[in-house]
N, C-alpha and C positions, 0 to 999 in steps of 0.2 A: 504494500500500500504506500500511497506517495504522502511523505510528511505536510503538515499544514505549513506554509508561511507566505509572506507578506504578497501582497499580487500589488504591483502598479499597472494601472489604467488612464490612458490619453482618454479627457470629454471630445466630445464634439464643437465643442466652443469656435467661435470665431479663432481668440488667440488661444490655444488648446495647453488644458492643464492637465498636472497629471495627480490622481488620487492614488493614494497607497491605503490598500484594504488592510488590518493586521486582525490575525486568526485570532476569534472571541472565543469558539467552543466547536467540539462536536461530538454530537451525541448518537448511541445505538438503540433505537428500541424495535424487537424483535425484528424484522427485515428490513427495516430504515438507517439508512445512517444520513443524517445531516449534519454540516458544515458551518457555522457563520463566519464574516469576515464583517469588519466595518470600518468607518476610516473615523481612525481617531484624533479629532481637532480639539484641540485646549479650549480654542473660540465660538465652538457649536455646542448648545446641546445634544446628548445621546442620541436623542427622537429627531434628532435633524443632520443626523450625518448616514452617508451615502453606508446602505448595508448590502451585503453578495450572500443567498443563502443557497446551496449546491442538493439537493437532496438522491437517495439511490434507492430504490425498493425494487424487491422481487416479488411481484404480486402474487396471488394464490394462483394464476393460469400460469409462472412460469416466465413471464414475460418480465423482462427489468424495465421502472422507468425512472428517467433520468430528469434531473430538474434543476433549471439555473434560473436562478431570480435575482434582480438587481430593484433594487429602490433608491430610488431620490428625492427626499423630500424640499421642499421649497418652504423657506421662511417665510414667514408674515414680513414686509419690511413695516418697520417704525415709526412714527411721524411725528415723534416730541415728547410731550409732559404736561402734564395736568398743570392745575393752577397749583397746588402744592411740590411741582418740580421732581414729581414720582415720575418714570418710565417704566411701564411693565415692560416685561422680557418679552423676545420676542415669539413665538408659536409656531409649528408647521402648520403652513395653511393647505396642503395637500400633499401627496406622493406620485411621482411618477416608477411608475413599475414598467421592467422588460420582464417577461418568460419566456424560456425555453425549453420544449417537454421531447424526452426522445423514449418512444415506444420499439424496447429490442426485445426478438427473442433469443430463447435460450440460443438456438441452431445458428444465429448472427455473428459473423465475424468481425475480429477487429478495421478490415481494407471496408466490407458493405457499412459498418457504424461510420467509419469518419469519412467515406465518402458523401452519404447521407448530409452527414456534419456540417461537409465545406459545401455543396452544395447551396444549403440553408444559406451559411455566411456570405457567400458569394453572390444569391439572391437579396439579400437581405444589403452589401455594400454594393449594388448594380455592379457588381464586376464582370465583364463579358471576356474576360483575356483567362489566358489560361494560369494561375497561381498555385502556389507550393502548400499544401494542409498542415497547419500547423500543429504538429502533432506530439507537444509537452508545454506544458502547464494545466493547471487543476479542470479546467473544463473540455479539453482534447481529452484527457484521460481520464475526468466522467464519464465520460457519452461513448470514446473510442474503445479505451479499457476497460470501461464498467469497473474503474478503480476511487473509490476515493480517499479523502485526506483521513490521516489519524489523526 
């Protein structure tokens, strides 16, 4: 199994930043193993920093499915102070969520999983050229390996 640690991720921003996920936990319960990551800012609340949760189950047909969720939630911005010079904090005022669900069977190889895989990404970044599948880091080898973090 591949150890858990830090993932950095480029946004899509105009000027692009980069977030560093750091492993929160992961947990086994009976055929589930999940994952979290979150990025951890001094300057943000808990509830408003970017979280990666990876999950893997073998369902009772046999079939493994594979699960990457990303959340980003979006702050309230602030707009001052009361007439006593209080500021409340500020709140998420919403989450934007990605999923990605991959339904393997047992009989699936690792070449038909990540072809699957880059396919998806490749539709998903309109890429029409031909590219190389990236095939290490924690979510190629959820979905490819049917491996994931301890």
């Amino acid at each position: 199994m591949s150890a858990i640690a830090n993932i950095t991720v480029f946004d899509g921003a105009a000027s692009p930043v980069s977030h560093t996920l750091v492993p929160e936990s992961v947990s086994r319960e009976k055929n589930v193993v999940t994952a979290v990551w979150r990025e951890k800012l001094a300057s943000v609340p808990q509830e408003g920093q970017v979280t990666l949760t990876t999950k893997m189950e073998l369902l009772k047909s046999g079939v493994y499915r594979t699960e990457r969720r990303l959340v980003v939630p979006v702050m309230e911005s602030i707009s001052g102070q009361n007439a006593a010079g209080y500021t409340a904090a500020p709140k998420v005022a919403y989450e934007n969520t990605s999923i990605l669900v991959g339904l393997f069977s047992r009989r699936s190889d690792v070449t038909g999983r990540r072809l699957v895989r880059q396919m998806g990404v490749n539709l998903d970044n309109n890429v029409s050229t031909s590219v190389a599948a990236a095939t290490a880091g924690p979510i190629p080898e959820l979905f490819d390996l049917l491996v994931s973090p301890t």
